[in-house]
N, C-alpha and C positions, 0 to 999 in steps of 0.2 A: 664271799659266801652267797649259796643262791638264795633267791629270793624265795623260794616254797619251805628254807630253813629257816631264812630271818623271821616268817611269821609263823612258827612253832610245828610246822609239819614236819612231823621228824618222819624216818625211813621205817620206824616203827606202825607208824601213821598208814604209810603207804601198804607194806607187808599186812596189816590188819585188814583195811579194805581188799585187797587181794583177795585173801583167804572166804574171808566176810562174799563174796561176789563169786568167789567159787563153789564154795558149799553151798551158797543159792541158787547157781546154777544146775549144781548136781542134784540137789533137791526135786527142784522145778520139774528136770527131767527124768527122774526118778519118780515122780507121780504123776506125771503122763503117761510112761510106761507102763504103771500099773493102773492106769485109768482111775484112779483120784481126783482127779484135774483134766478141767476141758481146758483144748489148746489154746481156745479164745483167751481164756485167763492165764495159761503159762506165757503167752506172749505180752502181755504186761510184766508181769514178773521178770521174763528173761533182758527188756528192754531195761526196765532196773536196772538191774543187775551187771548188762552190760554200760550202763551210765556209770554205775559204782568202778566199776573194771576200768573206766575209762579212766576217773579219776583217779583212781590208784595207780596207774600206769603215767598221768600225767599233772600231776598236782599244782604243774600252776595254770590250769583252767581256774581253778578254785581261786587261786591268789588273782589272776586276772578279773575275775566275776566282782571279787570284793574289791576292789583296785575301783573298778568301773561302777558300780554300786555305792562304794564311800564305804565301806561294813570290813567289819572283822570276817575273817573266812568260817568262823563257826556258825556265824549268821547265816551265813551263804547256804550251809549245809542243810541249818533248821528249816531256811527258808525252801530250801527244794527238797529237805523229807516234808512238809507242809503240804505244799505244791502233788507231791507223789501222793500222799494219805488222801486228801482232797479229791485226785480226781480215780483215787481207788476207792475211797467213797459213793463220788458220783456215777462210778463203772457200777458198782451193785445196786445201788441207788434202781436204775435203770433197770435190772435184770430182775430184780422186786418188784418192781412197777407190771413188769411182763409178765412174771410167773403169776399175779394178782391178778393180773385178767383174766390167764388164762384158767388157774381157779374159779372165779366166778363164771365164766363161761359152761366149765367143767358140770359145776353143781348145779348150773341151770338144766343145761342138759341130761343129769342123772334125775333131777325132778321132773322134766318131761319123759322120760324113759318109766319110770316110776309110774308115774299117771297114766302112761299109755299101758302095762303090765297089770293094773287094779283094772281098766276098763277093758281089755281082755279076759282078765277074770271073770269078772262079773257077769260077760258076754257067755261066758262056757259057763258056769252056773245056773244062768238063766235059760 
């Protein structure tokens, strides 16, 4: 019996992630196309995605990880959906950080714009 059946991955298992990694795929690229999505972020997603694919195509990465780890293979999975949430997290994280400056930079210069458009005013008034 192979070993990615003795520890519960059935071909059920496999056929789901499959699917699962291709309709992410299709997706991903599906809202690229319609400009939904910047490539910067579908290329995390399609990296996913094809990580899931990989798995699915070779399931005993996963038995090997846990093998190597001492962990049940579901741990494994938690552990690197974790791993993925985390540093998709930390990805917007980042791009929050950016659009906040640029915000504030924004506002500052629409208040100098402002103040410059009042004392033009005033100049023509006067």
């Amino acid at each position: 019996m192979p070993e990615a059946a003795q520890l519960g991955f059935q071909p059920t298992h496999r056929i789901g992630l499959l699917i699962v990694s291709l309709l992410l795929v299709g997706l991903v690229l599906e809202l690229v196309r319609r400009r939904r999505f910047k490539e910067r972020y579908a290329l995390l997603w399609l990296a996913a995605s094809g990580f899931v694919l990989l798995l699915g195509l070779v399931p005993s990465l996963v038995v090997w990880l846990a093998r190597i780890l001492h962990v049940q293979f579901l741990t494994v999975f938690f552990a690197l959906s974790f791993i993925f949430l985390l540093g998709l997290v930390l990805s917007f994280s980042v791009v929050i950080s950016q659009l906040s400056d640029q915000n504030r930079e924004l506002a500052q210069e629409v208040g100098l714009l402002e103040n410059r458009i009042s004392r033009l005013e005033k100049k023509d008034d006067a």
